[in-house]
VMD Tcl script that draws the C-alpha trace (Angstrom):
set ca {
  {171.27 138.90 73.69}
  {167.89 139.72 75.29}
  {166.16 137.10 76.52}
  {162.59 135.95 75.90}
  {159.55 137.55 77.49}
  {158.22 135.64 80.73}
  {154.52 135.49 80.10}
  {151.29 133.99 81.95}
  {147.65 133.50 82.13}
  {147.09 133.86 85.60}
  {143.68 132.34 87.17}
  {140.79 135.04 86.70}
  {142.25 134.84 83.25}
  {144.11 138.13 82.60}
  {147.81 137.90 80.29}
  {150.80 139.06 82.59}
  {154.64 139.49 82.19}
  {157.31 139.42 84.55}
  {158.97 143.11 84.68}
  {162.72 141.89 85.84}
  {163.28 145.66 86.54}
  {160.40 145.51 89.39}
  {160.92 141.63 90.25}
  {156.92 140.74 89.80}
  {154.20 139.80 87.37}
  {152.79 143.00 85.75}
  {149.13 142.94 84.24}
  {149.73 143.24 80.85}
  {146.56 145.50 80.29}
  {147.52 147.99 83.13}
  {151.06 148.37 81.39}
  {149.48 149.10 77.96}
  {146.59 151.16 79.78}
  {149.70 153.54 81.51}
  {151.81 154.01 78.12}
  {148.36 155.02 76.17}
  {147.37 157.59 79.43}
  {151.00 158.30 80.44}
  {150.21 157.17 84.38}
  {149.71 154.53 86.31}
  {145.43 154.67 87.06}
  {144.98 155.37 90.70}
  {143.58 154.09 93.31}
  {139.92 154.41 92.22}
  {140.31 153.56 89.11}
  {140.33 150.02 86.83}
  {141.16 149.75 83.17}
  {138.50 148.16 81.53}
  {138.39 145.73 77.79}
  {135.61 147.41 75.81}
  {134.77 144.21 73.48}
  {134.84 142.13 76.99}
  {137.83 140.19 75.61}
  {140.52 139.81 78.32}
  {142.89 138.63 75.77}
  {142.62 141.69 73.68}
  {144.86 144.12 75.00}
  {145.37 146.91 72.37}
  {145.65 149.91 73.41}
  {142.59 150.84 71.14}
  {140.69 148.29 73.49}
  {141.42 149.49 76.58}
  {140.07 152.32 78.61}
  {140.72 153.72 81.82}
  {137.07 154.16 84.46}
  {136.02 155.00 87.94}
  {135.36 151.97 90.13}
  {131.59 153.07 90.17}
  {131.37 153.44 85.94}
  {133.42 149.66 86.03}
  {131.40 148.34 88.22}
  {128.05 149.62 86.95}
  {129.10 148.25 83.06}
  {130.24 144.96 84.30}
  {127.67 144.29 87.33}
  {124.65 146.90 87.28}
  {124.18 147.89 83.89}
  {125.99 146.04 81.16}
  {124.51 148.42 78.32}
  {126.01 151.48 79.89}
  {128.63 153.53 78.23}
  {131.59 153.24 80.09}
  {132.31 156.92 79.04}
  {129.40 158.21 81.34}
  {127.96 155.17 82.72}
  {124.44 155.86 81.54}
  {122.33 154.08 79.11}
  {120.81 154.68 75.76}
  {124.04 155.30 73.91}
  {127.83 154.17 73.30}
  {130.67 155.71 74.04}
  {131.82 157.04 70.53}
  {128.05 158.89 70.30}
  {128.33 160.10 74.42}
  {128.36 164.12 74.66}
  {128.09 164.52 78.14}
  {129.68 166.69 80.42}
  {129.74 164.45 83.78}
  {129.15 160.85 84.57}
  {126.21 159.74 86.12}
  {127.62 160.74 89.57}
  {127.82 164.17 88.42}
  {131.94 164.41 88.08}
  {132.77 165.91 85.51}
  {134.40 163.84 82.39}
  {137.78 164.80 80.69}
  {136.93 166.41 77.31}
  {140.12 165.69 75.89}
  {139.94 161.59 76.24}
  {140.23 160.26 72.89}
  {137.38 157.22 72.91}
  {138.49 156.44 69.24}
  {141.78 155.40 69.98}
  {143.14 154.47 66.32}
  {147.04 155.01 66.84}
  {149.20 151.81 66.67}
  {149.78 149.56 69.01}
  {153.18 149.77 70.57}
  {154.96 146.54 72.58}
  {155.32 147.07 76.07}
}
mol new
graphics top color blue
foreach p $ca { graphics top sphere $p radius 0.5 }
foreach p [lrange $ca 0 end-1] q [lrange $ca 1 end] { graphics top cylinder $p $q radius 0.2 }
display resetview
């Protein structure tokens, strides 16, 4: 019989579980962020909450950024779209080709995620 799912709120407020296979407390929002891009994000990158809940983490809510497009939606600009980091538009109506850095963005990143949530 499986037992039952260590979770916790830890202090800045973020869900975790403890992964008995790796012995620690796993953000619960990274874990769903990896199974939805099928990686870990690397260094350089944070998985952001799009509706700003830190509760909410559906896969459909959760999106993968740069540091500098995180950073500039949270801190700098907070009406940016964290698809290019810009302003004047959301994500779902962005058609740019880079972010406001100038890197180029991945065309294939689905920004409409509406497949079902899975339990990690």
């Amino acid at each position: 019989m499986a037992g039952k799912l260590k979770t916790r709120v830890n202090s800045s407020g973020y869900k975790q579980f403890w992964d008995k296979d790796e012995e620690r407390w796993v953000f619960t929002h990274r874990r769903v962020a990896e199974k939805k891009i099928g990686r870990e994000p690397v260094p350089g990158e944070e998985v952001h909450h799009i509706n700003g809940d830190k509760e909410d983490n559906r896969s459909r809510n959760l999106v993968v950024l740069k540091d500098s497009i995180h950073d500039r939606v949270h801190h700098d600009d907070p009406d940016a779209c964290f698809r290019c980091g810009r302003s004047g538009h959301w994500a779902d109506d962005c058609y740019a080709k880079t972010d406001f850095e100038g890197d180029a963005i991945d065309e294939d990143e689905d920004w409409d995620d509406e497949d079902e949530d899975e339990d990690y």
